[in-house]
LUMLOKOL-348152 format. One record per residue (C-alpha): residue number from 1; residue in one letter; x, y, z. Coordinates in steps of 0.05 Angstrom, whole numbers, plus 5000, padded with zeros to 4 digits. Layout:
<recs>
+------+------+------+------+------+
! resi ! resn !    u !    v !    w !
+------+------+------+------+------+
!  NUM !    a !    X !    Y !    Z !
...
+------+------+------+------+------+
</recs>
This chain:
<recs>
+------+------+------+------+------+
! resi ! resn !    u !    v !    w !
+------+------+------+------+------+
!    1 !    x ! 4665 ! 4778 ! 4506 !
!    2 !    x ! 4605 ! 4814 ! 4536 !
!    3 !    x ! 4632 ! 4795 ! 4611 !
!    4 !    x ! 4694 ! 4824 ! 4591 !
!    5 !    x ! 4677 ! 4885 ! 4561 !
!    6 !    x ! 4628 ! 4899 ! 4625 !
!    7 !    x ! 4686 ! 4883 ! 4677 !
!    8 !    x ! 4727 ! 4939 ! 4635 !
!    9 !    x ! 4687 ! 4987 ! 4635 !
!   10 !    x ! 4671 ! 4977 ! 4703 !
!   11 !    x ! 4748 ! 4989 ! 4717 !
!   12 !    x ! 4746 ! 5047 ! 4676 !
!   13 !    x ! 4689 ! 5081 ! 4714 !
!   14 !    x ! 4724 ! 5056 ! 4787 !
!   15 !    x ! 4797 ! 5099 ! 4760 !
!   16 !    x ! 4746 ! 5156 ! 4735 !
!   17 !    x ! 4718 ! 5160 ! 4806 !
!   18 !    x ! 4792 ! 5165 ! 4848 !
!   19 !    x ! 4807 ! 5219 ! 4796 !
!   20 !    x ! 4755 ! 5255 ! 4809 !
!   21 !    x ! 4756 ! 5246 ! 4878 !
!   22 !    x ! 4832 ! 5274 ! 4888 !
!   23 !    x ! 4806 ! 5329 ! 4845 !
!   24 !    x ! 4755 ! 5348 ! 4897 !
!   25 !    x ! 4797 ! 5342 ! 4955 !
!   26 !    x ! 4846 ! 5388 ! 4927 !
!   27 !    x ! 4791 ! 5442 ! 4915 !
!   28 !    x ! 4774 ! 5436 ! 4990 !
!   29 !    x ! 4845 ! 5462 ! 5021 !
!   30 !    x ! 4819 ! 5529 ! 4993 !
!   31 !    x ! 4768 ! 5520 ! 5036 !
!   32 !    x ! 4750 ! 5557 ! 5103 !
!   33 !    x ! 4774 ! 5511 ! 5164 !
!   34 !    x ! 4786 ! 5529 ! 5241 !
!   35 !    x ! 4850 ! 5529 ! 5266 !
!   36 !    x ! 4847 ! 5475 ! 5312 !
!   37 !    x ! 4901 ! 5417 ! 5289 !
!   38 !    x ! 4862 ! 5350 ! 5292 !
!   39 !    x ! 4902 ! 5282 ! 5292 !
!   40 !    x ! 4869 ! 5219 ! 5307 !
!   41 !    x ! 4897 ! 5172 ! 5366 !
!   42 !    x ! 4950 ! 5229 ! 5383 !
!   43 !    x ! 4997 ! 5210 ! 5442 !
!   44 !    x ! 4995 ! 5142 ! 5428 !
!   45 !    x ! 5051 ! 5094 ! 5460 !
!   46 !    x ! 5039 ! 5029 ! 5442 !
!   47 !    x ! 4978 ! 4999 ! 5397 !
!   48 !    x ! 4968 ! 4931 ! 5362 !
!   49 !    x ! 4915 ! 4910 ! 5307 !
!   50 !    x ! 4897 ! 4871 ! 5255 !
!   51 !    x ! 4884 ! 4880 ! 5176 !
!   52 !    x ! 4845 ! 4846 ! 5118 !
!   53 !    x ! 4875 ! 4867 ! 5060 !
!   54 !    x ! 4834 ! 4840 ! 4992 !
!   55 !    x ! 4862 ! 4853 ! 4919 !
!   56 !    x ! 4853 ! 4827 ! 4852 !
!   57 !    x ! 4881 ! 4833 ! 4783 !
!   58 !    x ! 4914 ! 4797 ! 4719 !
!   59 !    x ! 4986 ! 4830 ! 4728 !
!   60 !    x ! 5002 ! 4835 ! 4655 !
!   61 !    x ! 4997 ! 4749 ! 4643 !
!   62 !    x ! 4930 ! 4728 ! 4654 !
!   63 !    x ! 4948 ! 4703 ! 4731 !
!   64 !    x ! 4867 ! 4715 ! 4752 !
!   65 !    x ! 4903 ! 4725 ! 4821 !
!   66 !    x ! 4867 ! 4742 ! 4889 !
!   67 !    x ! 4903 ! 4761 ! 4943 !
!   68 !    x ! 4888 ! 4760 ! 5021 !
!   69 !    x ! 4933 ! 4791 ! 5070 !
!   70 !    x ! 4919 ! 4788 ! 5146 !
!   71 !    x ! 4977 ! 4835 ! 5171 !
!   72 !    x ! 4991 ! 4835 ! 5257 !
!   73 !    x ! 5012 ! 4901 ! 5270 !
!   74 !    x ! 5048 ! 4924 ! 5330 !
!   75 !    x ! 5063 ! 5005 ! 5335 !
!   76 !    x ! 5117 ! 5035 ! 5384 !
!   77 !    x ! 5118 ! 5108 ! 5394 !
!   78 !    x ! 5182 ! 5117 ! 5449 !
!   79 !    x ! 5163 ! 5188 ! 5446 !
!   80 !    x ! 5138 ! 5250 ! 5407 !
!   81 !    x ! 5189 ! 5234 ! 5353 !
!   82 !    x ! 5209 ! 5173 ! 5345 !
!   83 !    x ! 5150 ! 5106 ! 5314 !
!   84 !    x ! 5170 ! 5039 ! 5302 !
!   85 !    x ! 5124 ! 4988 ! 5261 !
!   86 !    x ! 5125 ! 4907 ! 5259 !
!   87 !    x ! 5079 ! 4877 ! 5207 !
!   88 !    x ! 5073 ! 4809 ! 5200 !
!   89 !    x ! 5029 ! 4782 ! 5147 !
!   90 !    x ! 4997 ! 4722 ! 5135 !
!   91 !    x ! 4967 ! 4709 ! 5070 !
!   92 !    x ! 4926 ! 4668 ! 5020 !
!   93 !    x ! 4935 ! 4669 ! 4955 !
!   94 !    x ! 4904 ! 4636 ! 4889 !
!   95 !    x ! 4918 ! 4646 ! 4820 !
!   96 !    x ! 4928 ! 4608 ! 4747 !
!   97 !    x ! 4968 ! 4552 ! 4739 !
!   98 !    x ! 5032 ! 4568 ! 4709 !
!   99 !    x ! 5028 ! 4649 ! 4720 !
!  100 !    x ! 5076 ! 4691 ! 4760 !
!  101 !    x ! 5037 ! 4719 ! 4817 !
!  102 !    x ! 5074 ! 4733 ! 4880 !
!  103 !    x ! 5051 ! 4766 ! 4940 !
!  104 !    x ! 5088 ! 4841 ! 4956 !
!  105 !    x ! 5068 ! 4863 ! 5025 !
!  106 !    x ! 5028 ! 4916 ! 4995 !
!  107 !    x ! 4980 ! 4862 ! 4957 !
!  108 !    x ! 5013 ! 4874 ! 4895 !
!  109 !    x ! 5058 ! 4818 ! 4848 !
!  110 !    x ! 5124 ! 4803 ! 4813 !
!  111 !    x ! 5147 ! 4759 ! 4758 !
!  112 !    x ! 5189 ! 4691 ! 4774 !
!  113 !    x ! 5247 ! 4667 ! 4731 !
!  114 !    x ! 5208 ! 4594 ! 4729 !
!  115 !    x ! 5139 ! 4635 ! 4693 !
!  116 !    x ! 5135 ! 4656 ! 4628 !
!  117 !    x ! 5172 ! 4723 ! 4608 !
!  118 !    x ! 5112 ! 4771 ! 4598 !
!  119 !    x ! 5171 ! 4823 ! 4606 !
!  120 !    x ! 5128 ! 4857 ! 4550 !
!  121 !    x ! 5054 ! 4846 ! 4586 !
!  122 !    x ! 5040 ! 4793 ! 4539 !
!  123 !    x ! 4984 ! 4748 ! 4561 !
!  124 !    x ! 5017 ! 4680 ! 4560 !
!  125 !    x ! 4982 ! 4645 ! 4615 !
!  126 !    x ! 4929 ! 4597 ! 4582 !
!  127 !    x ! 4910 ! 4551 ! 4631 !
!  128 !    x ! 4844 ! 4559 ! 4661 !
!  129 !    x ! 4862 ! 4521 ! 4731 !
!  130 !    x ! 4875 ! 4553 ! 4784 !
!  131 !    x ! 4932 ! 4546 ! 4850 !
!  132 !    x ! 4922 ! 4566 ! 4920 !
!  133 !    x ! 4968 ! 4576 ! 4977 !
!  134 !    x ! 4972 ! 4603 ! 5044 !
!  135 !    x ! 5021 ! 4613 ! 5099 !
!  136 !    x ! 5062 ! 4668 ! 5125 !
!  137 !    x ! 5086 ! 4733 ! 5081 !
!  138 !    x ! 5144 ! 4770 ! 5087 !
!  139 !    x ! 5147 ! 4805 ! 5156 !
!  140 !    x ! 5168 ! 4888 ! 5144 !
!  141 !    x ! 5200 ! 4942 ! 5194 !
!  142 !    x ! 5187 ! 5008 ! 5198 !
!  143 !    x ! 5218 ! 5066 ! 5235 !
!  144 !    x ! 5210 ! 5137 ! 5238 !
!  145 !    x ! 5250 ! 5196 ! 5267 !
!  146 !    x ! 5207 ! 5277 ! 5266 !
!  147 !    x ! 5278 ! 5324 ! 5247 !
!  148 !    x ! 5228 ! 5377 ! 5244 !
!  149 !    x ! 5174 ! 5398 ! 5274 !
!  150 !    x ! 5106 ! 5431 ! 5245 !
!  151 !    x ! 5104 ! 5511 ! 5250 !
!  152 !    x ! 5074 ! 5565 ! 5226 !
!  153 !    x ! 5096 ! 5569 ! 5148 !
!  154 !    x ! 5140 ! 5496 ! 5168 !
!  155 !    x ! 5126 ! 5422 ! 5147 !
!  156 !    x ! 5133 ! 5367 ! 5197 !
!  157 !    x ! 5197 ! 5323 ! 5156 !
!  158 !    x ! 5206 ! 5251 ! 5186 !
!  159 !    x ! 5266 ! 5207 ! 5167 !
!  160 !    x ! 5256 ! 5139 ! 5150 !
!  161 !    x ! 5273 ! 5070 ! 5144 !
!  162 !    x ! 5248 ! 5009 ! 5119 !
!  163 !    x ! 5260 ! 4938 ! 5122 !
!  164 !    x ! 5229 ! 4870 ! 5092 !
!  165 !    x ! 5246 ! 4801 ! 5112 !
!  166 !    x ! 5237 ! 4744 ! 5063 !
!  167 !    x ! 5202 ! 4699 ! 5109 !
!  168 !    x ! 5141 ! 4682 ! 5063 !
!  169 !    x ! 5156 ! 4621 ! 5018 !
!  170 !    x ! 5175 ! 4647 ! 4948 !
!  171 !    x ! 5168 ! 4583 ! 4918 !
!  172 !    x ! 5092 ! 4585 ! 4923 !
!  173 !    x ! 5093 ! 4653 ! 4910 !
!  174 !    x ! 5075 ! 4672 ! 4987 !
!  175 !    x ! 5141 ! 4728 ! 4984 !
!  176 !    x ! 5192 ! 4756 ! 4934 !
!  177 !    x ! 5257 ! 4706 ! 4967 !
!  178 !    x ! 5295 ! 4772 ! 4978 !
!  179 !    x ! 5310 ! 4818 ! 5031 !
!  180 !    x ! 5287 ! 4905 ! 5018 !
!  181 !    x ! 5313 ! 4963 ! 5050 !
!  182 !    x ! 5328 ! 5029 ! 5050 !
!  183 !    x ! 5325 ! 5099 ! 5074 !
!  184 !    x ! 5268 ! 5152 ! 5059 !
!  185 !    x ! 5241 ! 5219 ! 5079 !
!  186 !    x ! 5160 ! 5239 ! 5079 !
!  187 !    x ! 5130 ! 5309 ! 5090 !
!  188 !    x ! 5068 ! 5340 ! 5112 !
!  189 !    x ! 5026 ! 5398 ! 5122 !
!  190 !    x ! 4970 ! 5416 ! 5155 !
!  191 !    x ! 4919 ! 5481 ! 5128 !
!  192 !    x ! 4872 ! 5481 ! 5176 !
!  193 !    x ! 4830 ! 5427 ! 5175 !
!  194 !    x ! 4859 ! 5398 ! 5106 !
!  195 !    x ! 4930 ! 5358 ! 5105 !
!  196 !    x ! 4972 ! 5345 ! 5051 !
!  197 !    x ! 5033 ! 5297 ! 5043 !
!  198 !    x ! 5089 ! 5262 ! 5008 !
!  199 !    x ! 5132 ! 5210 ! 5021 !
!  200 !    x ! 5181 ! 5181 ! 4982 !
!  201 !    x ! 5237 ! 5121 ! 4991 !
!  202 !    x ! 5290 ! 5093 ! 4951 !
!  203 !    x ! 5290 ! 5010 ! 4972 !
!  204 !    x ! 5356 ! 4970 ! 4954 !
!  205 !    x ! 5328 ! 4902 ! 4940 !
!  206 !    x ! 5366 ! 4833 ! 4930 !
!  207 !    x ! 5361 ! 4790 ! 4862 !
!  208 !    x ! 5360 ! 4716 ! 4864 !
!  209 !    x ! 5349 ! 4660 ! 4812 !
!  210 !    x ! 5273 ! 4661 ! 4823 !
!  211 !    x ! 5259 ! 4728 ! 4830 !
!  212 !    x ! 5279 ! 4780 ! 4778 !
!  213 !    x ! 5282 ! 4840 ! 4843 !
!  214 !    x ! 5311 ! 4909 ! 4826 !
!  215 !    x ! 5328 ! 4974 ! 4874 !
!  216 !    x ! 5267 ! 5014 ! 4860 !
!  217 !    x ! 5244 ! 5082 ! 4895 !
!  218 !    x ! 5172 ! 5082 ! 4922 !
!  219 !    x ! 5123 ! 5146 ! 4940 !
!  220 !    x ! 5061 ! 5165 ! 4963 !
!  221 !    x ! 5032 ! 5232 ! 4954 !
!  222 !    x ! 4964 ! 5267 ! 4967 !
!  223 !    x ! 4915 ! 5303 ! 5016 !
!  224 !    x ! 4861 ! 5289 ! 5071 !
!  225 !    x ! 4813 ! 5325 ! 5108 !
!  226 !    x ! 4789 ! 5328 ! 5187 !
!  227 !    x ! 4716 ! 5322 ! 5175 !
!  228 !    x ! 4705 ! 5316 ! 5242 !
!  229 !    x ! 4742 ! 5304 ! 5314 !
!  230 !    x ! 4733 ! 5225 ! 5297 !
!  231 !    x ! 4740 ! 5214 ! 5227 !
!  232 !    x ! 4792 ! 5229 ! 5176 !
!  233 !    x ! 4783 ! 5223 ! 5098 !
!  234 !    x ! 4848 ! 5220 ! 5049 !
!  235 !    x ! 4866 ! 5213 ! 4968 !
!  236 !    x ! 4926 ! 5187 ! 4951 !
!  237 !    x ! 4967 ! 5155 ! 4896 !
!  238 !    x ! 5018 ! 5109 ! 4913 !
!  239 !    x ! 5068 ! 5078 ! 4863 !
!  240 !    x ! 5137 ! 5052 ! 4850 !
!  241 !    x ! 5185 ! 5054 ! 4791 !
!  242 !    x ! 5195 ! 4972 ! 4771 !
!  243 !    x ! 5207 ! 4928 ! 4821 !
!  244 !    x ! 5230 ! 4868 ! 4775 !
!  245 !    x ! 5271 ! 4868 ! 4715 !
!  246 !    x ! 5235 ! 4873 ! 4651 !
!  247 !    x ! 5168 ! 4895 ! 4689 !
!  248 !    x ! 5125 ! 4964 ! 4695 !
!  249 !    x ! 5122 ! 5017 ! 4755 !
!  250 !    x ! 5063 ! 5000 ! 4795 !
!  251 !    x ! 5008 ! 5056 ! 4809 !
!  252 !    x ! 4941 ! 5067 ! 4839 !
!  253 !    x ! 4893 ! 5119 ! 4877 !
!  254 !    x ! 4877 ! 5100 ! 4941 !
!  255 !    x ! 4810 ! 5131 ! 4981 !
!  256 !    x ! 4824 ! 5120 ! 5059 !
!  257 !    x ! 4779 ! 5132 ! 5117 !
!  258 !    x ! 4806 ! 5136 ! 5194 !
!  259 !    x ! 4754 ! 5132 ! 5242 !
!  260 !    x ! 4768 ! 5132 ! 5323 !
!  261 !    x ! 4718 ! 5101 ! 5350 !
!  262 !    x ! 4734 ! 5111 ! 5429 !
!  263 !    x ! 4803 ! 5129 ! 5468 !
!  264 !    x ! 4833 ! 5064 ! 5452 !
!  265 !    x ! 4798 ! 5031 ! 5383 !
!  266 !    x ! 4816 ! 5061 ! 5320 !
!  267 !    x ! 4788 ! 5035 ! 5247 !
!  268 !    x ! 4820 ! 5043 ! 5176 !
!  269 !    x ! 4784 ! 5035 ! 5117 !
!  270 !    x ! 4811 ! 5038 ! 5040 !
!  271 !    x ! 4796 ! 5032 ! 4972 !
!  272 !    x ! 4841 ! 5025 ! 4910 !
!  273 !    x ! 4847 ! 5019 ! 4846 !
!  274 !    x ! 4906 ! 5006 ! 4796 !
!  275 !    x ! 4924 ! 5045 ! 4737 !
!  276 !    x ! 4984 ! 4997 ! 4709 !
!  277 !    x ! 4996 ! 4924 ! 4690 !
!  278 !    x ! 5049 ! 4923 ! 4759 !
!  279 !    x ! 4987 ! 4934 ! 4804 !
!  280 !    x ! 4927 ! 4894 ! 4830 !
!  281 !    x ! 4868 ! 4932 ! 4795 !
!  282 !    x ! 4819 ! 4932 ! 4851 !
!  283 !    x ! 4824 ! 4924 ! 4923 !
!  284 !    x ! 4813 ! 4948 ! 4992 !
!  285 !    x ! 4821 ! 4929 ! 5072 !
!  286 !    x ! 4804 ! 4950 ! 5133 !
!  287 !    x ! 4851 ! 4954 ! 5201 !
!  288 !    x ! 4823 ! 4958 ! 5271 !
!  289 !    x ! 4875 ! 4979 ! 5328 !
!  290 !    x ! 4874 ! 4978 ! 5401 !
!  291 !    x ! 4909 ! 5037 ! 5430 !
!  292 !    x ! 4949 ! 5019 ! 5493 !
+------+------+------+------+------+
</recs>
């Protein structure tokens, strides 16, 4: 009881924190800032890297699942408005006998018709062993197109599109068994030194007998700042309405850091932390790219 109650309250104070945080960075676009526009690894063609993505959390049934995702990225940029994306993950994943983890490519987890219905978050999951697996996740496309460009008093808008391929193995809970996709539209701003952004998508997804999937729309939305000409710092929150019948919208705050450490080596850092039963409720990664 006393571990538990710690390991709460240490949750509480890690949500406290990203609030705060998002708070602070908002009070900094009234800030004073030059008018130089800063963008890390600008007039990049081509650029490959590699991820370690760690998260954690009982999903609503007691799973005790950890995830590990080591995504291969490969980014295209054709030209000034036009980036492509190819991520493909491969992942390790352990959790409670008889629970209904399974991996999304963003680290979080969806229920299986073959677990128990905690359709009502329900911890039903009593079994104190534990499952692992590893293997390959489900490999995701992404493309976007700039319709308009930044200006004086306009946002940069980018078209999207987005597409997941079911090639983890759902029966071990490595993917969801279905394929996602769908069209979407993100906008951004910069003030100076401080950015701010949205995105949002609305992802048609297919429904089989093992997994429960339902269209859902996805977003991000929040605001960074160019400390210096290296590093980057951004607050976010980044959610979904359900992805599974019966379940909850996943959402969390997410702290990010971009560093560029030379010409051609770029780092990502982040931090999150989840605010419903849907999402992991802590985690964090890092991705290093080499800019061709």
């Amino acid at each position: 009881m006393v571990r538990g109650g710690t390991r709460e309250r240490w949750l509480v104070g890690v949500r406290y924190l990203f609030v705060m945080g998002i708070w602070l960075l908002a009070g900094a676009a009234g800030a004073e800032a030059d008018d130089t526009e800063h963008r890390l690894g600008q007039g990049v063609t081509v650029a490959a890297g590699i991820g370690f993505d760690l998260t954690h959390g009982d999903y609503g049934d007691g799973a005790d699942a950890t995830a590990v995702t080591m995504p291969v990225t490969v980014a295209i940029n054709p030209s000034e408005t036009v980036d492509l994306t190819l991520q493909i993950p491969l992942v390790y994943q352990t959790s409670r006998v008889g629970s209904s983890f399974v991996v999304y490519p963003s680290g979080g987890a969806g229920r299986r018709r073959n677990a128990p219905n905690v359709a009502q978050g329900a911890i039903s999951t009593t079994s104190t062993s534990t499952v692992s697996e590893a293997g390959l996740g489900d490999i995701n496309l992404s493309a976007g197109w700039a319709v308009v460009h930044e200006g004086d008093l306009i946002p940069r808008i980018r078209a999207t599109a987005y597409l997941k391929l079911p090639s983890g193995d759902k029966d071990r809970g490595l993917g969801t068994g279905t394929f996602e996709g769908g069209p979407g539209l993100s906008v951004s701003k910069w003030f100076g030194d401080v950015q701010l952004f949205a995105d949002g998508s609305y992802i048609l997804q297919d429904s089989t007998y093992s997994y429960q999937g339902r269209n859902y729309l996805s977003y991000s939305v929040g605001g960074g700042l160019q400390t210096t000409d290296r590093l980057f710092v951004s607050l976010y929150a980044k959610g979904s309405s359900s992805r599974v019948d019966g379940g909850t919208a996943p959402v969390e705050g997410r702290l990010k850091v971009n560093f560029l450490q030379s010409r051609r080596v770029s780092w990502e850092v982040y931090g999150l932390a989840g605010f419903t039963e849907a999402s992991p409720a802590v985690g964090g990664g890092l991705l290093v790219l080499y800019q061709f």
